[in-house]
C-alpha positions as CSV (number, residue, x, y, z in Angstrom):
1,X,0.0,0.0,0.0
2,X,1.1,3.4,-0.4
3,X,1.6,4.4,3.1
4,X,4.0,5.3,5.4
5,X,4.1,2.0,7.5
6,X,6.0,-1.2,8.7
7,X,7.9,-1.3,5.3
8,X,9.9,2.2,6.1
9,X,12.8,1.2,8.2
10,X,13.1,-1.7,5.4
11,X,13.6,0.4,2.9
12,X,15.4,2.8,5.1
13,X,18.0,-0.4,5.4
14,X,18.2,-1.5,1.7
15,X,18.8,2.1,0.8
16,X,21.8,2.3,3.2
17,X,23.3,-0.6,1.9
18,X,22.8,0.5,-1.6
19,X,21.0,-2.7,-2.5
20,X,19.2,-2.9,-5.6
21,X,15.0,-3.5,-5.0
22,X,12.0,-3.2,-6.6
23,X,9.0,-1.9,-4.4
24,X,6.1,-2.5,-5.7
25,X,2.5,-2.2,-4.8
26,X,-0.2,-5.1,-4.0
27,X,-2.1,-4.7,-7.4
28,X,1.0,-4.8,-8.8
29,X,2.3,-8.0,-7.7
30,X,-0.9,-9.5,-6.8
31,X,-2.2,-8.7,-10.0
32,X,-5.4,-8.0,-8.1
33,X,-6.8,-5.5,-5.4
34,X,-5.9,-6.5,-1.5
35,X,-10.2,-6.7,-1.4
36,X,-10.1,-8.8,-4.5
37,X,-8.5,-11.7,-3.2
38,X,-4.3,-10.7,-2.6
39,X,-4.9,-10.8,0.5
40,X,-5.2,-14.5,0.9
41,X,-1.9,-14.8,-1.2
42,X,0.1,-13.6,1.4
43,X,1.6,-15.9,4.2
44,X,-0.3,-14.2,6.8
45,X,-3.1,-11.9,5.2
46,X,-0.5,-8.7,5.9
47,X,2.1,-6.9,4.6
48,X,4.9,-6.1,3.9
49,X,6.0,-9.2,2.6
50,X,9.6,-9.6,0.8
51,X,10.2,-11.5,-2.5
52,X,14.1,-12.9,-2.9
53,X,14.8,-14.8,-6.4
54,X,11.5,-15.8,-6.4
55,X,11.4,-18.1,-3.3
56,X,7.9,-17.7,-1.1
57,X,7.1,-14.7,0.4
58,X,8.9,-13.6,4.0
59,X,6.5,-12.1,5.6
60,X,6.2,-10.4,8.9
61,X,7.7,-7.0,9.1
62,X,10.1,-8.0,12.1
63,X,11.5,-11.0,10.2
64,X,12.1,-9.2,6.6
65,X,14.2,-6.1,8.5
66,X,16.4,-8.9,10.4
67,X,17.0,-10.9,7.1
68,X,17.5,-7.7,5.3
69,X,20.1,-6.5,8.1
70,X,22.1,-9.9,8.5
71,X,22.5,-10.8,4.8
72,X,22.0,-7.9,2.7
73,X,22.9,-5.3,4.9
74,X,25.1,-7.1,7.8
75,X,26.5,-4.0,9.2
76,X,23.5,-2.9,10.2
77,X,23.8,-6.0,12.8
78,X,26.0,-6.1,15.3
79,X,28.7,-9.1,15.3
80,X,28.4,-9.4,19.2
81,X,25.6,-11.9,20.3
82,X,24.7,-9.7,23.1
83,X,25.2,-6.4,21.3
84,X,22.9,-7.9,18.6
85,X,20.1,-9.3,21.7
86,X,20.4,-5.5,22.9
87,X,19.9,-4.3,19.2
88,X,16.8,-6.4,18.6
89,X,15.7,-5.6,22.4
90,X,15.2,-1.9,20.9
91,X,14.0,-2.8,18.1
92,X,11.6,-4.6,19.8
93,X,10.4,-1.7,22.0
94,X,10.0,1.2,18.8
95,X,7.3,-2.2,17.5
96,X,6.0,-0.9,20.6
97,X,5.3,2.3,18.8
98,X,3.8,0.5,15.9
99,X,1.3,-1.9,17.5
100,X,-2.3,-1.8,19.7
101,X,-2.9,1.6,21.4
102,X,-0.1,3.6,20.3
103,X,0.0,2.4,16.7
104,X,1.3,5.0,15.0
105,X,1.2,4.1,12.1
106,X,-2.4,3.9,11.4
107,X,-3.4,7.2,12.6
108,X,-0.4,9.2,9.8
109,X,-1.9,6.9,7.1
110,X,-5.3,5.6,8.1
111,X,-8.2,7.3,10.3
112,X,-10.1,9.9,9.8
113,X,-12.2,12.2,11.5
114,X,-13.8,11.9,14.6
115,X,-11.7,8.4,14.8
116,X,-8.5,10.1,13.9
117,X,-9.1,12.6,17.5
118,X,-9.8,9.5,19.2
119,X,-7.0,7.2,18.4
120,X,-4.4,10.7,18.3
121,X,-5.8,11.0,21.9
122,X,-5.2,7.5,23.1
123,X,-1.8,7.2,21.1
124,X,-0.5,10.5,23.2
125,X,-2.5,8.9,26.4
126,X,0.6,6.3,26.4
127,X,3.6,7.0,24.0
128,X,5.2,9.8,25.9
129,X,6.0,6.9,28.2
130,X,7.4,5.0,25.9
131,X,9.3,7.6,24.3
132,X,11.2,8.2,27.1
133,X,12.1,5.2,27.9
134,X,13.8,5.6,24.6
135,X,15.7,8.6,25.2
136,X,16.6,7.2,28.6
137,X,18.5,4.1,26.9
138,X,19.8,7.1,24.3
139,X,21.0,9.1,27.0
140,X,23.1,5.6,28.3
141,X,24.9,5.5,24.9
142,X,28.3,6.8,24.2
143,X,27.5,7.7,20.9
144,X,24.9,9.0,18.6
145,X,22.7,6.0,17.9
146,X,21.4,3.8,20.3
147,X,24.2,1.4,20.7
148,X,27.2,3.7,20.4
149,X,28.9,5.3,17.6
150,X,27.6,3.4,14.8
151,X,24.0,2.8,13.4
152,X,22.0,-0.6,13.5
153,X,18.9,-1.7,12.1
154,X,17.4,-0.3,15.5
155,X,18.3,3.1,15.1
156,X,16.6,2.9,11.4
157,X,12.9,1.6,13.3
158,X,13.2,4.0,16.1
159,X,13.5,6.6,13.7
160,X,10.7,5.7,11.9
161,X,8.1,5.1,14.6
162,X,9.4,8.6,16.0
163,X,9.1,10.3,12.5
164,X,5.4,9.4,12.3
165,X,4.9,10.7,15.9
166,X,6.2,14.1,14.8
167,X,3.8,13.8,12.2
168,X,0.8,14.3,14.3
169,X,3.1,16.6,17.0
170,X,5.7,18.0,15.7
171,X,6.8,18.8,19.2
172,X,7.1,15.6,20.7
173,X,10.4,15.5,20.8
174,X,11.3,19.1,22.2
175,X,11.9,17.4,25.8
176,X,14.6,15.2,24.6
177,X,17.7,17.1,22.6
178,X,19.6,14.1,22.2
179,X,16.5,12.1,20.6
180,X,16.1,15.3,18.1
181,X,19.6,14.7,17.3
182,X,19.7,11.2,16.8
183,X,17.0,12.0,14.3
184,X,19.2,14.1,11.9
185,X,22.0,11.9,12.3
186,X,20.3,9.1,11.3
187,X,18.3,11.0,8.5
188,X,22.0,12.2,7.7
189,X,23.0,8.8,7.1
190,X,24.7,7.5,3.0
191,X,21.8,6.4,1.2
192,X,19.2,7.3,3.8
193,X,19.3,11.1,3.2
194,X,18.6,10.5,-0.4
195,X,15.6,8.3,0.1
196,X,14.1,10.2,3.1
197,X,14.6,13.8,0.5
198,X,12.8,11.4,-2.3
199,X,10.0,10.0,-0.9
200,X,6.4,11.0,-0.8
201,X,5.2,13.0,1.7
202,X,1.9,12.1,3.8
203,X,-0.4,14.5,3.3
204,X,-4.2,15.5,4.6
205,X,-3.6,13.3,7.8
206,X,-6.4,13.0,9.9
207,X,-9.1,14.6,6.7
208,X,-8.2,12.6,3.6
209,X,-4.6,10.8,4.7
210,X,-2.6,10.0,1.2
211,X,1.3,10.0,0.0
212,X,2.0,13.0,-2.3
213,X,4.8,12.8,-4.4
214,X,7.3,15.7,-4.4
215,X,7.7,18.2,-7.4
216,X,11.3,19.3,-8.5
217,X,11.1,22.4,-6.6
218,X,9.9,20.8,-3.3
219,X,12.8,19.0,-3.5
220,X,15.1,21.6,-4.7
221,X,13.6,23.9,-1.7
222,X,14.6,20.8,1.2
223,X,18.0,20.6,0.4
224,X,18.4,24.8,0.3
């Protein structure tokens, strides 16, 4: 679908390792609508799913970012077991950004209306918790990123998930310096920067939610 979801820190990944990919859309793939039946092609009846030399779909959006990150990408992983169980332990907590209550994702791309205000409401009810747990494990690391001086595929979902919530407050953030720097530095990162300036922008969110794609001078005026 053409939202800003689950499949961002993927792509975030495969554009920092400069690996070659083709995204492409349900219909496209499918050859059908996700109401007309694509839906039930999928392992799971969600997506994003990942398609490698045409083995079966991975699906599951937790499983495609670690494959991505320890074959494609493997210095996104760190080569220490525990250094990798602490990566994937913070990775695991920004998913608690992106599922239940404080789903962000869904209320950037989704909801509208008087459901938008609701689930805004309820997301902001819980996630400044949650976000400062994050910027209290930030504030432990000697670098940066969350586990030091060099990024992991952590950093890339944390910065997503946190993106989105800047989306709906652009604010959010204000309490925690270190977190708003984290975010340029990873946005700074080789092959990131290039696809976070390319990409569509959400639009509309909360009225008619929808990706826009930039114009020349949009993009022109970002990097001015």
């Amino acid at each position: 679908f053409p939202v800003r979801a689950k499949a961002e820190c993927i792509r975030m990944a495969l554009c920092y390792g400069k690996v070659t990919f083709e995204d492409v859309t349900v219909t496209e793939y499918f050859g059908k609508a996700w109401s007309a039946g694509a839906k039930g092609e999928t392992p799971f009846g969600g997506l994003p799913i990942l398609v490698v030399d045409e083995e079966p779909p991975l699906a599951q959006s937790g499983a495609i970012m670690r494959y991505v990150c320890k074959t494609l990408v493997s210095s996104l992983t760190p080569e220490d077991p525990l250094m990798a169980a602490r990566c994937d332990s913070l990775f695991e907590a920004s998913q608690e950004l992106a599922t239940g209550p404080t789903n962000v994702n869904p209320i950037v791309n989704v909801f509208r209306g008087d459901t938008y205000a609701a689930k805004r409401k309820e997301f902001f009810d819980q996630a400044p918790a949650k976000i400062a747990n994050l910027a209290k494990q930030l504030d432990e690391s000697s670098g940066p990123f969350f586990l030091g001086s060099e990024p992991f595929y952590c950093d890339l979902s944390i910065h997503h998930v946190l993106s989105n919530t800047l989306l709906l407050e652009p604010t959010a953030l204000d309490a925690y310096p270190k977190v708003k720097d984290f975010m340029a530095q990873v946005a700074a990162l080789p092959g990131i920067a290039d696809y976070l300036e390319e990409r569509p922008d959400p639009v509309d969110i909360g009225t008619a939610p929808m990706l826009r794609e930039k114009t020349e001078k949009t993009k022109r005026q970002k990097t001015e």
